[in-house]
C-alpha positions as CSV (number, residue, x, y, z in Angstrom):
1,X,33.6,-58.2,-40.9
2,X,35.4,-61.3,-42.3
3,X,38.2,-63.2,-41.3
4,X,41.1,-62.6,-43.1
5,X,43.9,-65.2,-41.6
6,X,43.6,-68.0,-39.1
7,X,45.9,-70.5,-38.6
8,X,45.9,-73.9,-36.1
9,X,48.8,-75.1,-33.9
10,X,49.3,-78.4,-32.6
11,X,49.2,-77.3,-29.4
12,X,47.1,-74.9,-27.0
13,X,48.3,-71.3,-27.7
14,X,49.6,-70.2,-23.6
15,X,50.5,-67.0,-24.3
16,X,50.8,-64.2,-27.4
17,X,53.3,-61.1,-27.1
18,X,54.2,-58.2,-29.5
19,X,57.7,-58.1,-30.6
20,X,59.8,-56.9,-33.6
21,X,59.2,-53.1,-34.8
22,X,56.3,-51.0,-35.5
23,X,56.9,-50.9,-39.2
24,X,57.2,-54.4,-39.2
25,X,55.1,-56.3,-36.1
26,X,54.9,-59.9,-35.2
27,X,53.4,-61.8,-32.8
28,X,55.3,-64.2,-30.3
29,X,53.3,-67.1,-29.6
30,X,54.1,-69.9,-27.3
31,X,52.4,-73.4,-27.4
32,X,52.2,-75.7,-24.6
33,X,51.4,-79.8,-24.5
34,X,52.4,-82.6,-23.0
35,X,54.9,-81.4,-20.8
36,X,56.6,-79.1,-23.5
37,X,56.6,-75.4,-25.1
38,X,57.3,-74.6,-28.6
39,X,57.6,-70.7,-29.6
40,X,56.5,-69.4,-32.9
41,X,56.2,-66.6,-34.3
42,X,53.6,-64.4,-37.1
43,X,54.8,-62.0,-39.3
44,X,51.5,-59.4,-39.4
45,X,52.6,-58.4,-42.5
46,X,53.0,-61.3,-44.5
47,X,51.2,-63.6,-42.4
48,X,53.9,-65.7,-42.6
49,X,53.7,-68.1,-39.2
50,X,57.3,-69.9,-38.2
51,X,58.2,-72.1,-35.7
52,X,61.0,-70.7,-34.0
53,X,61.8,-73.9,-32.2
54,X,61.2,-76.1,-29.0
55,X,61.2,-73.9,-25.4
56,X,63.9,-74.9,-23.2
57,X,63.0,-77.2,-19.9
58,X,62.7,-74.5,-17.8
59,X,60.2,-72.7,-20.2
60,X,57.4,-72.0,-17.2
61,X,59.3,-69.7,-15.6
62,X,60.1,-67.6,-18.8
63,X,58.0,-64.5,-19.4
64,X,58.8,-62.7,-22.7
65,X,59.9,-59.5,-23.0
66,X,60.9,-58.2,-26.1
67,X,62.9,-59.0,-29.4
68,X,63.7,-58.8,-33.3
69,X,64.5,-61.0,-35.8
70,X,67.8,-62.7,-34.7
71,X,67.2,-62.4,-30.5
72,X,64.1,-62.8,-27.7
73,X,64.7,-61.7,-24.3
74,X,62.8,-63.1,-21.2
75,X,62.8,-62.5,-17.7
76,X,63.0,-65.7,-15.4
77,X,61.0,-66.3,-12.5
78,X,62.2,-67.7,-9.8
79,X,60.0,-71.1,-8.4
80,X,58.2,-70.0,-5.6
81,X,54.8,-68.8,-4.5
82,X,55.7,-65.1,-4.9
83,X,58.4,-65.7,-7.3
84,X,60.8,-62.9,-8.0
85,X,63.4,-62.3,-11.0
86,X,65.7,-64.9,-10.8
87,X,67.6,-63.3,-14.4
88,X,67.2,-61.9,-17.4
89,X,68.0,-64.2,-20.8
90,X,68.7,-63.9,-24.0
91,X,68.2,-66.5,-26.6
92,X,69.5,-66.2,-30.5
93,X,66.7,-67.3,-33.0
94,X,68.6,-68.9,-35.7
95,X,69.8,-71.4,-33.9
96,X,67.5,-71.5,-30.6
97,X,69.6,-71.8,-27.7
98,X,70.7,-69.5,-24.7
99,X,73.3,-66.7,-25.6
100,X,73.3,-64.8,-22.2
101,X,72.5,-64.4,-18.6
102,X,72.2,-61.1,-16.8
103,X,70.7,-60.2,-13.4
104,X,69.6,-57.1,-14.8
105,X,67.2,-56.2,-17.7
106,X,69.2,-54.2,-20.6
107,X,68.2,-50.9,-21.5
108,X,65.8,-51.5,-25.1
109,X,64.5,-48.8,-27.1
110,X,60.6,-48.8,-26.2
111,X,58.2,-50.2,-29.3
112,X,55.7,-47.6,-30.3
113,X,53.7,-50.4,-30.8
114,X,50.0,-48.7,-31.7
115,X,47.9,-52.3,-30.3
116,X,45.1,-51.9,-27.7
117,X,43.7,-54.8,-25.2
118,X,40.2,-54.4,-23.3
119,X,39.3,-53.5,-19.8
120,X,38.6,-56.5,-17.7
121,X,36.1,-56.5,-15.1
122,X,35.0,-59.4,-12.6
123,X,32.0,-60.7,-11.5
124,X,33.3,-59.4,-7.9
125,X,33.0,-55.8,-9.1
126,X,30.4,-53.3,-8.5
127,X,30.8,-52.2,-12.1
128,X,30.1,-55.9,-13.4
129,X,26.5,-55.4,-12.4
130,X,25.9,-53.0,-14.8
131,X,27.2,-55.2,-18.1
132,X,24.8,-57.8,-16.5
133,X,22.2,-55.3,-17.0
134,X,23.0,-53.9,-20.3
135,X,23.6,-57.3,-22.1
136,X,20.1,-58.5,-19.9
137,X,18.1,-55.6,-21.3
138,X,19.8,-55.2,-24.9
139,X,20.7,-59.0,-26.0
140,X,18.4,-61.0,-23.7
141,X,21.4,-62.8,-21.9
142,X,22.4,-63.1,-18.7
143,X,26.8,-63.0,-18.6
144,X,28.7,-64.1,-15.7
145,X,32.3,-64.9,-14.5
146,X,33.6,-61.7,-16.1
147,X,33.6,-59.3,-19.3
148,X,36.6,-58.2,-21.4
149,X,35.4,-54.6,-22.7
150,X,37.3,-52.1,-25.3
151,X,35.3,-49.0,-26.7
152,X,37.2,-47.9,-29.9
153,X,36.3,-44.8,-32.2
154,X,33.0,-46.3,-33.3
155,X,33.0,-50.2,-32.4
156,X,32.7,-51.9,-29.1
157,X,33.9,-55.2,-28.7
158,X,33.1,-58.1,-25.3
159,X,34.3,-60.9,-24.6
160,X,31.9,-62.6,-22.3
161,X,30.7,-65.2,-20.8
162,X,27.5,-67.6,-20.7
163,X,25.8,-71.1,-19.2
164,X,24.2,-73.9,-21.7
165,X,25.1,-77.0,-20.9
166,X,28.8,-75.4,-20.0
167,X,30.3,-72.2,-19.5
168,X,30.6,-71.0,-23.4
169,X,33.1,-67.8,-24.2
170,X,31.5,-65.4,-26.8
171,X,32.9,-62.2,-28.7
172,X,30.6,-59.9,-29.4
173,X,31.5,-56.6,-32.1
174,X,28.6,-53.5,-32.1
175,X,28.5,-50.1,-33.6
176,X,27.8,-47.0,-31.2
177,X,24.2,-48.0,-31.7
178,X,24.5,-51.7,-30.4
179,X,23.9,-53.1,-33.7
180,X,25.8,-56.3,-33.4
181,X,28.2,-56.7,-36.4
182,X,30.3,-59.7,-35.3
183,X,28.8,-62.8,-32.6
184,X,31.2,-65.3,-32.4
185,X,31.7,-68.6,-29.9
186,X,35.5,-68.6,-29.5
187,X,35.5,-71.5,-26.8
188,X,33.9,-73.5,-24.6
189,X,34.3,-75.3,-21.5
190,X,38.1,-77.1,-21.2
191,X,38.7,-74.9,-24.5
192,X,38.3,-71.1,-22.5
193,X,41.8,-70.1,-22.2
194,X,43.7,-67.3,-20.7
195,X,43.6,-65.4,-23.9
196,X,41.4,-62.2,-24.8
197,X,41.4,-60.4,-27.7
198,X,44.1,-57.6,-28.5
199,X,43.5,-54.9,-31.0
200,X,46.4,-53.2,-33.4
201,X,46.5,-51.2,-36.6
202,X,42.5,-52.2,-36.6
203,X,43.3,-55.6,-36.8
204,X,41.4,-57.5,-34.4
205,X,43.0,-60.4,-33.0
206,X,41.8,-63.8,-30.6
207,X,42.2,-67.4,-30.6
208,X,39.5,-69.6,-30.6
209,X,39.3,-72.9,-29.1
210,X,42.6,-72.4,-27.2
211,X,44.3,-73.4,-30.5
212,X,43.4,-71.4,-33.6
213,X,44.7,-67.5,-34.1
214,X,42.2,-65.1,-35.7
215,X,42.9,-62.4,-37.1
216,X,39.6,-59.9,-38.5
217,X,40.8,-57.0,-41.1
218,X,39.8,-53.3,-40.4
219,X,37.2,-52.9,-37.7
């Protein structure tokens, strides 16, 4: 397997979303630093990565939804400990700025969006036990923390974790026979992020070091 785009941002990558249409997907992807949020976004077809523009102020409690080329809409949060909806917005693209405010989320045509994300299973599970095991017996190491796991037609794919010096993030890509075809660090210690890796049209995708998207062709 070889990579076949990657791309940096100036800031830590918070969050990726799918958005547009399933002839023509992109990914929404949201930056955070220094207080701010920028939103971008990456035309899987063309590869093509644009900022879109700088978040409003009240960015953290925006969760996106869904969108196409000319709107995004998100649902805000309101600020508490169990925060609820506070509204649903919509923001025009081209230029960035607010358009409308509803307390209801619009009826939108579902995406038949084919992408896939892994399982995820906690050290605090029964079930983790048995990864611990498996990668003990079969790769010599001993994972902790937690395991992202997707079994596709005739890959598996893990996103793990282990301790040298540090807590270090790996993804791992076998065949049915646990031949490993892919073993790569994505981040380590202040770099893990929230992120795991998402899988769609076999196009495997992650970001490493909190700040670089990856994309591998064809598993």
């Amino acid at each position: 397997m070889s990579t076949f785009f990657e791309h940096s941002f100036a800031e830590p990558i918070w969050s990726i979303r799918y958005w547009g249409t399933p002839e023509e997907p992109r990914l929404w992807i949201e930056t955070r630093g220094n207080g701010e949020a920028f939103w971008h976004s990456c035309d899987l077809s063309s590869k093509n990565v644009m900022l879109l523009g700088k978040a409003p102020a009240d960015y953290a409690q925006l969760n996106f939804h869904s969108g196409d080329e000319k709107e995004a809409i998100f649902i805000k949060l309101q600020q508490s400990k169990n925060p609820g909806i506070e509204s649903i917005q919509t923001y025009s693209l081209e230029p960035l700025k607010l358009i409308k405010e509803e307390k209801s989320l619009p009826i939108i045509p579902k995406n038949a969006f084919s992408f896939q994300v892994p399982q995820h299973y906690d050290e605090s599970q029964e079930y983790f036990k048995d990864f611990q095991a498996f990668f003990q017996k079969q790769f010599n190491e001993t994972i902790a923390k937690g395991i992202d796991y997707f079994e596709g037609n005739d890959k598996l794919l893990f996103s793990y974790y282990l301790y040298d010096n540090g807590w270090k993030n790996y993804l791992r890509v076998c065949n049915l026979a646990f031949d490993t075809i892919l073993l790569e660090q994505i981040a380590e210690g202040d770099t893990i992020g929230y992120q795991t890796f998402s899988i769609l049209n076999e196009q495997l995708i992650f970001v490493k070091d909190k700040l670089k998207l990856k994309i591998y062709e064809k598993l």
